[in-house]
NUGUFI-620053 format. One line per 8 residues: number of its first residue (from 1); their letters; for each residue x, y, z of C-alpha. Coordinates in pm, 1 decimal. Example, Ala and Ser with C-alpha at 12.3 -4.5 7.8 and 13.67 -1.06 7.14 Angstrom:
1	AS	1230.0/-450.0/780.0 ~ 1367.0/-106.0/714.0
//
This chain:
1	XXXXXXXX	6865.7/11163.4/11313.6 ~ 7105.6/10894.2/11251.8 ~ 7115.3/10954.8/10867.3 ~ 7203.0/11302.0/10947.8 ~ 7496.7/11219.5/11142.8 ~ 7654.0/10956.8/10893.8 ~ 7572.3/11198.4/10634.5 ~ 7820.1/11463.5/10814.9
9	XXXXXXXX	8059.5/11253.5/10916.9 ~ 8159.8/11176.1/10532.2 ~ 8203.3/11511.5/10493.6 ~ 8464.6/11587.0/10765.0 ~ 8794.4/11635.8/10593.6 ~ 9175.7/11631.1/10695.5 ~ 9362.8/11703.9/10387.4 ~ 9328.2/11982.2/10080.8
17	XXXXXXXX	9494.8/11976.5/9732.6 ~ 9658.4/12315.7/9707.4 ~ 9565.0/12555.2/9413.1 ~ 9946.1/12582.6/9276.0 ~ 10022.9/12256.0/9142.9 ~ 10381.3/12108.9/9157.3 ~ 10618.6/12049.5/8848.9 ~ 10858.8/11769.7/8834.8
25	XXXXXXXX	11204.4/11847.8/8794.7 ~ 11228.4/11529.7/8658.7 ~ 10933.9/11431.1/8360.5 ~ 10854.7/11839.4/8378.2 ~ 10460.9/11718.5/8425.5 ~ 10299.2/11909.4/8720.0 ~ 10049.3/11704.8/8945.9 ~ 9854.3/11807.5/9236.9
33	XXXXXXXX	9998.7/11846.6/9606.3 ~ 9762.6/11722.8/9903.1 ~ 9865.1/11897.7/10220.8 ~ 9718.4/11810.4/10560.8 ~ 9494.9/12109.8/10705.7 ~ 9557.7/12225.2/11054.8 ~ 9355.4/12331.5/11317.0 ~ 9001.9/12247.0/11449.3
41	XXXXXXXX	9168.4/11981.5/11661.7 ~ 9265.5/11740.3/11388.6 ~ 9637.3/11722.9/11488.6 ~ 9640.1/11631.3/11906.2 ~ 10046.0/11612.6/12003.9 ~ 10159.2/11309.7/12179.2 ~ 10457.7/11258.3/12372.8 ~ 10818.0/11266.0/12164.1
49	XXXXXXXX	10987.8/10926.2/12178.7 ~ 11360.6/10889.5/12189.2 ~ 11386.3/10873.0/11794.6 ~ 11276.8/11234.6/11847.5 ~ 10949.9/11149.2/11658.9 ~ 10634.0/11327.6/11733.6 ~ 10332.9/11099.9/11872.4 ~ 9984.6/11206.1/11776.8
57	XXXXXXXX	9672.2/11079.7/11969.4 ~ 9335.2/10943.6/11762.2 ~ 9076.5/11231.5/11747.3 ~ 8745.4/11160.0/11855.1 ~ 8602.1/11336.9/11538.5 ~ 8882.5/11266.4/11290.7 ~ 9012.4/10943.1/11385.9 ~ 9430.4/10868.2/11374.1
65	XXXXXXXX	9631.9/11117.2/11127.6 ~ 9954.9/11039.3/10983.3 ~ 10099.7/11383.6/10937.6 ~ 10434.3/11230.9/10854.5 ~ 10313.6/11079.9/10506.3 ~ 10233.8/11453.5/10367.2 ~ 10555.6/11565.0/10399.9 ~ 10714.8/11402.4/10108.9
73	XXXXXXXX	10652.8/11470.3/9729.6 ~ 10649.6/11197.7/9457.8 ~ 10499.9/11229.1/9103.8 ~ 10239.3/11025.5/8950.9 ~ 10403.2/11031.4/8622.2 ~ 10754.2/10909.6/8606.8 ~ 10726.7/10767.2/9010.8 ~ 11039.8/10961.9/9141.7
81	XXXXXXXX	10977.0/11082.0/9518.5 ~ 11172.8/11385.3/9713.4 ~ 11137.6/11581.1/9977.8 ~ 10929.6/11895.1/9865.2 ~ 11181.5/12149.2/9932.6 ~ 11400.2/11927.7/9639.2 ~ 11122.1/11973.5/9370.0 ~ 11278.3/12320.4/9291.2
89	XXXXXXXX	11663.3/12200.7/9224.5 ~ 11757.7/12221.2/8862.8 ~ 11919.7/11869.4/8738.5 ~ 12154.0/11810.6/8417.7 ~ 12037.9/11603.2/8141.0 ~ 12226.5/11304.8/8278.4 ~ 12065.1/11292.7/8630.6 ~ 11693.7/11325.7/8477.5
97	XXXXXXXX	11829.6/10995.6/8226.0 ~ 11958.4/10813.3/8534.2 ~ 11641.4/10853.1/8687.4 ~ 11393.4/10839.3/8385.2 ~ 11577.9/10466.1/8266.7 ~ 11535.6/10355.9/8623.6 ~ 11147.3/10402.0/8642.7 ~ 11038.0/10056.7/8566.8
105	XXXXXXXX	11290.2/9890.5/8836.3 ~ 11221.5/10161.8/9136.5 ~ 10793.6/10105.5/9106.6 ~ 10859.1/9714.3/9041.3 ~ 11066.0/9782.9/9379.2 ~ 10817.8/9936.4/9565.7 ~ 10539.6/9699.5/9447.6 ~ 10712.6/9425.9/9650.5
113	XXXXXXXX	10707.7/9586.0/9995.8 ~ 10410.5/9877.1/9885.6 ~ 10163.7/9647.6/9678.6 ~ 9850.2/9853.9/9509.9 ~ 10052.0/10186.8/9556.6 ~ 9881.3/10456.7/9405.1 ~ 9971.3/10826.6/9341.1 ~ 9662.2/10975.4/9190.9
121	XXXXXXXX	9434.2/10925.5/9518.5 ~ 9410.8/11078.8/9833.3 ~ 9714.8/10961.6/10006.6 ~ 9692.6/10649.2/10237.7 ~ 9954.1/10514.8/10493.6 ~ 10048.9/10280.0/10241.7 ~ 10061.9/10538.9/9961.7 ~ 10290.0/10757.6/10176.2
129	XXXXXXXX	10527.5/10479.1/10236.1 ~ 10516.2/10383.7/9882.7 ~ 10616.9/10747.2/9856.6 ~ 10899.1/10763.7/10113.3 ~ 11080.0/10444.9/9974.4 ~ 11040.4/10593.9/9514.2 ~ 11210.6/10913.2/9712.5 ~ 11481.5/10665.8/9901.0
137	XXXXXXXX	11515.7/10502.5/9540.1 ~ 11520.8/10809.9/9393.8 ~ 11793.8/10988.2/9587.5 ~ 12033.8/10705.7/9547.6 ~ 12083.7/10835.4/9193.0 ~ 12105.0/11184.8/9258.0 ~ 12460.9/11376.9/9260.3 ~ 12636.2/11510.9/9609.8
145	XXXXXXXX	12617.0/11843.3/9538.8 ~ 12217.8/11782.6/9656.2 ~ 12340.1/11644.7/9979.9 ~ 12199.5/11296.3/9936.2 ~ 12292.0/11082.3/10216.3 ~ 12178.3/11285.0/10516.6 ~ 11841.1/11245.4/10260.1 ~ 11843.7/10931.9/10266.8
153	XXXXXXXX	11902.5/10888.7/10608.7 ~ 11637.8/11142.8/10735.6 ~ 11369.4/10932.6/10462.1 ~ 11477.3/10544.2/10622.0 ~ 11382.9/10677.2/10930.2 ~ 11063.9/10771.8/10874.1 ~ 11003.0/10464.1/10679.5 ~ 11099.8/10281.4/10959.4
161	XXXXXXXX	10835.5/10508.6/11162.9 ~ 10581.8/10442.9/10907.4 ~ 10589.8/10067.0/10834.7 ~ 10554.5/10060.4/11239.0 ~ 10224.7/10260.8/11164.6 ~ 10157.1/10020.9/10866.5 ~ 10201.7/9715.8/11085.7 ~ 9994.5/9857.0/11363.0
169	XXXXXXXX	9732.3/9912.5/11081.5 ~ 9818.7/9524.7/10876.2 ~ 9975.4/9318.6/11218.9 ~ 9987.7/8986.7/10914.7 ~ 10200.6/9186.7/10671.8 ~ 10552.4/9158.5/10826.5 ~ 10594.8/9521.4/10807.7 ~ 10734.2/9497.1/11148.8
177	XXXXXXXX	11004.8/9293.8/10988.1 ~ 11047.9/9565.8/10706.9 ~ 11098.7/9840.5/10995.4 ~ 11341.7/9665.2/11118.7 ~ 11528.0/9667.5/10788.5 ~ 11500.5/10056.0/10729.7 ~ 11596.2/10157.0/11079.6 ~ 11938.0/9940.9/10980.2
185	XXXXXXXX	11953.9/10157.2/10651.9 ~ 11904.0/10469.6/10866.9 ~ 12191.7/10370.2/11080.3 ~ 12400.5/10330.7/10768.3 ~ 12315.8/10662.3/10641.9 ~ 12333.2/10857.2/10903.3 ~ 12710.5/10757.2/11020.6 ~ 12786.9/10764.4/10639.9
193	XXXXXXXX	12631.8/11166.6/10613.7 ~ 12834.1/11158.4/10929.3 ~ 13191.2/11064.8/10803.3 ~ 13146.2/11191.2/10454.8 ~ 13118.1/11575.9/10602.0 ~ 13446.3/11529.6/10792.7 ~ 13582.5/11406.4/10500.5 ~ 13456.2/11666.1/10259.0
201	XXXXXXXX	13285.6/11415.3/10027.3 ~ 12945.1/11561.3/10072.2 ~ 12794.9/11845.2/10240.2 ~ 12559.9/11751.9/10515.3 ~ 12434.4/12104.3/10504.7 ~ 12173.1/12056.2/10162.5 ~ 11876.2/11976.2/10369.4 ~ 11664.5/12236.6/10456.6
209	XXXXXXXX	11555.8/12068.3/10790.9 ~ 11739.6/11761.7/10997.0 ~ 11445.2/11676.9/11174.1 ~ 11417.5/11399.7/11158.8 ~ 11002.0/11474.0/11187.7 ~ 10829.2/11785.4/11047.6 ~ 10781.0/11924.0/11424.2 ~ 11087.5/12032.0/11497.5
217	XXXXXXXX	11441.7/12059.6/11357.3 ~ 11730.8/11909.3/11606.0 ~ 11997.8/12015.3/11400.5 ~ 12352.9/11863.2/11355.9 ~ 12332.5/11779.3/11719.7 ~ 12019.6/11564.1/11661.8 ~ 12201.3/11358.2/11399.5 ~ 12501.7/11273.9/11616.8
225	XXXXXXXX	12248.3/11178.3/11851.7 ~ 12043.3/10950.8/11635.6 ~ 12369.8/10814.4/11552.4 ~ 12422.1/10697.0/11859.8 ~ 12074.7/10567.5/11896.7 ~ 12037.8/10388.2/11623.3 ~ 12403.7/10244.3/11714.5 ~ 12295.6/10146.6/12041.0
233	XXXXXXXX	11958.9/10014.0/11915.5 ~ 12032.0/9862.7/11540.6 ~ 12451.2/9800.9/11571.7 ~ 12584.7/9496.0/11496.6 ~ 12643.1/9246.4/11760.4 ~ 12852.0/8973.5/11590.9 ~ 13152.7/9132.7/11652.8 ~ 13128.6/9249.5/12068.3
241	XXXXXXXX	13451.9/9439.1/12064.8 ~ 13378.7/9570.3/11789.5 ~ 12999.3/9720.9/11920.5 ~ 13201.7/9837.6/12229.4 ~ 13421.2/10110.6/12054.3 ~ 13169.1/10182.2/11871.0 ~ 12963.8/10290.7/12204.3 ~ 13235.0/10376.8/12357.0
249	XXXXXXXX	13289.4/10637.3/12012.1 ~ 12958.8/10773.7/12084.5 ~ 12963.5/10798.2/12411.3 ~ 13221.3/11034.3/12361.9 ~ 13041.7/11239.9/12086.0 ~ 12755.4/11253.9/12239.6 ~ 12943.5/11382.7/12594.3 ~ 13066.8/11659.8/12352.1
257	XXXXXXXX	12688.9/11732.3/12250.5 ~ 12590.9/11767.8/12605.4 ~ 12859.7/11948.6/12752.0 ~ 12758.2/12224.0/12450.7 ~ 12446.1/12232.7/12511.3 ~ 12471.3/12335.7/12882.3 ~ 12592.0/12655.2/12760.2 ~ 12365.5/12736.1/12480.0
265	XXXXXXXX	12020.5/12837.4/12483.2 ~ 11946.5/12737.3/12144.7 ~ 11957.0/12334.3/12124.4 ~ 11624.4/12202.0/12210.2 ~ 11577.8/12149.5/12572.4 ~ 11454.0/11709.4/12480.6 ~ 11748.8/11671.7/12323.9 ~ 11961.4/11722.1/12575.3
273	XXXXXXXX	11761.7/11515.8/12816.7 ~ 11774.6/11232.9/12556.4 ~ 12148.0/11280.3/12462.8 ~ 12213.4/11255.9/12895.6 ~ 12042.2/10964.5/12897.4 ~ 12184.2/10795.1/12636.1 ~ 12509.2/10880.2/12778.6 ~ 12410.8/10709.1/13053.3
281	XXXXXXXX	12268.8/10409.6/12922.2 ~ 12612.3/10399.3/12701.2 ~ 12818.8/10465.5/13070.5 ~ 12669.1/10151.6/13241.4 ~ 12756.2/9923.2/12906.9 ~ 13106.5/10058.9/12945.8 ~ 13099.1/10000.5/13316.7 ~ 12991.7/9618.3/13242.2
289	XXXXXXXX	13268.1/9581.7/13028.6 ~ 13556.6/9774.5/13197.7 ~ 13771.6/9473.1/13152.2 ~ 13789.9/9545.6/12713.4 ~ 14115.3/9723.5/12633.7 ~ 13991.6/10042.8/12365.2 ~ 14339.5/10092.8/12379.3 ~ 14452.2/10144.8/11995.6
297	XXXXXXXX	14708.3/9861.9/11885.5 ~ 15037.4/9989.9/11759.2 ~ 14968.1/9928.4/11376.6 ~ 14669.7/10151.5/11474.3 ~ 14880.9/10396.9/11605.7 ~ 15145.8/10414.3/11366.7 ~ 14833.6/10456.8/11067.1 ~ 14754.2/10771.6/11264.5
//
C-alpha cells in the first residue's frame, strides 16, 4: 500500500510545456514555454498584502506553488529574459547587438546572486529568479519606445517578492539582504516610470498589465500607490527633511487617488482601502512633524 502511494505522488504534476514553442526575438531560436496548470486545487488564494501581491497557501496534495516565477520568459540560448507579452516586439539590428555582446556579462551577473541557474529544466524558485533578474538585465538595454522603466520596475518587485520566497526556502543565503536591494531598485523605477511620463521621455503605457502580480491589474493608480509605499517603506532617511516632502508629496498624490476612486466603480475596491491607509499612516508622520516648514524657498519659487 505504501509503494502505491509514493508511486502516485511522483506523478502529481503542477506545470505543462505548451505545444507552440516560443521564438526569441533576440537569437531567433525557439525553446519550450512551461506554464503552471490551474485547477484541481493546486493554486489556494491567500490574503493580498499591501505590496498588492497575491499570497498562496501550501496544498496538502501539491505542496507550496510559486505562480509568480511562470510569468516571465527567458531563453536558454542567448540568456535574455522578458515579460512574455515582449517576446512578440520586433527589434532593429542594433538592439539584438546590444543585447547579443552583453550575454557573457548579464549570466556572469546572475551567477553571483542565482548560482547553478538553469533554463533547460523545469523551472525552480531559483530558476525563476535567475529569470526575473537576465529580464531586469535585459531591459536595461532595450529602447523607450518598449516602455522600459515601468518594466523594470514591475520585474524588481517581484524579485524582491521572490528572493523573500528564496530566503524562506535558503534562511543562510542572505537573500533577505538581496530583497532588500531590489525593493530599493523598485522604488527607483517606479518614481523614474513616474516622472519620465510627465515629462514625455517614455510612455508608461507599453505594458500590457501594471500589476504588479499576475492576479490582478491596479492600473496607473496602483503605481502611484506603490510609489508611495515603497517611499514610505525603502526612502532614504539620511536626509529627514528631505523624506518629509517626499511623504508629504505622496500624501498628496495619493489623496488625489482616493478622492477618484470614491466616484468610480472601476478601481479595485483593496486599493482604495490600502491607498486610505497609507494616507493615514503618511497623515500621522506629518502630524509628528508639524513643526518642518514644506514651504518652497524663494530660489525655489522663482525656478518655478
Amino acid at each position: 500500500m505504501e509503494r502505491k502511494t509514493k508511486k502516485k505522488e511522483k506523478q502529481v504534476s503542477v506545470t505543462f510545456f505548451s505545444k507552440q514553442k516560443v521564438s526569441c526575438p533576440v537569437c531567433k531560436k525557439d525553446f519550450e514555454k512551461e506554464e503552471l496548470m490551474s485547477g484541481g486545487g493546486r493554486l489556494i488564494a491567500g490574503p493580498l498584502t499591501d505590496e498588492l501581491r497575491r499570497t498562496y497557501e501550501p496544498s496538502v496534495k501539491y505542496g507550496t506553488l510559486y505562480p509568480l516565477i511562470y510569468a516571465i520568459g527567458a531563453c536558454p540560448s542567448c540568456h535574455i529574459g522578458l515579460l512574455w507579452e515582449d517576446f512578440d516586439i520586433k527589434l532593429d539590428d542594433k538592439s539584438i547587438n546590444i543585447i547579443l555582446d552583453d550575454e557573457g556579462e548579464r549570466i556572469e551577473s546572475v551567477q553571483a546572486i542565482f548560482p547553478h541557474y538553469n533554463l533547460g529544466r523545469k523551472r525552480t524558485l531559483l530558476d525563476g529568479a535567475a529569470a526575473y533578474y537576465l529580464a531586469l538585465l535585459t531591459y536595461e538595454k532595450l529602447p523607450a519606445s518598449i516602455s522600459p522603466t515601468i518594466k523594470k520596475a514591475q520585474i524588481s518587485l517581484r524579485l524582491a517578492w521572490v528572493c523573500t520566497d528564496l530566503h524562506t526556502e535558503l534562511p543562510n543565503r542572505n537573500y533577505d539582504y538581496i530583497s532588500q536591494l531590489f525593493y530599493r531598485k523598485a522604488l527607483f523605477f517606479y518614481q523614474e516610470s513616474l516622472l519620465y511620463e510627465m515629462n514625455k521621455t517614455e510612455e508608461i503605457t507599453g505594458i500590457k498589465s501594471f500589476g504588479p502580480d499576475i492576479d490582478k491589474n491596479y492600473g496607473y493608480d496602483g503605481v502611484i500607490y506603490l510609489s508611495g509605499l515603497l517611499e514610505l517603506k525603502y526612502g532614504q532617511t539620511e536626509d529627514p527633511i528631505l523624506r518629509l516632502k517626499k511623504i508629504d508629496e505622496y500624501k498628496r498624490a495619493i489623496a488625489r487617488v482616493f478622492g477618484l476612486g470614491k466616484s468610480s466603480k472601476e478601481k479595485p475596491g483593496p486599493l482604495l482601502e490600502l491607498s486610505r491607509e497609507l494616507y493615514d499612516t503618511f497623515s500621522a508622520i506629518l502630524k509628528d512633524a508639524s513643526n518642518v516648514d514644506f514651504t518652497p524657498s524663494d530660489d525655489e519659487g522663482d525656478d518655478k
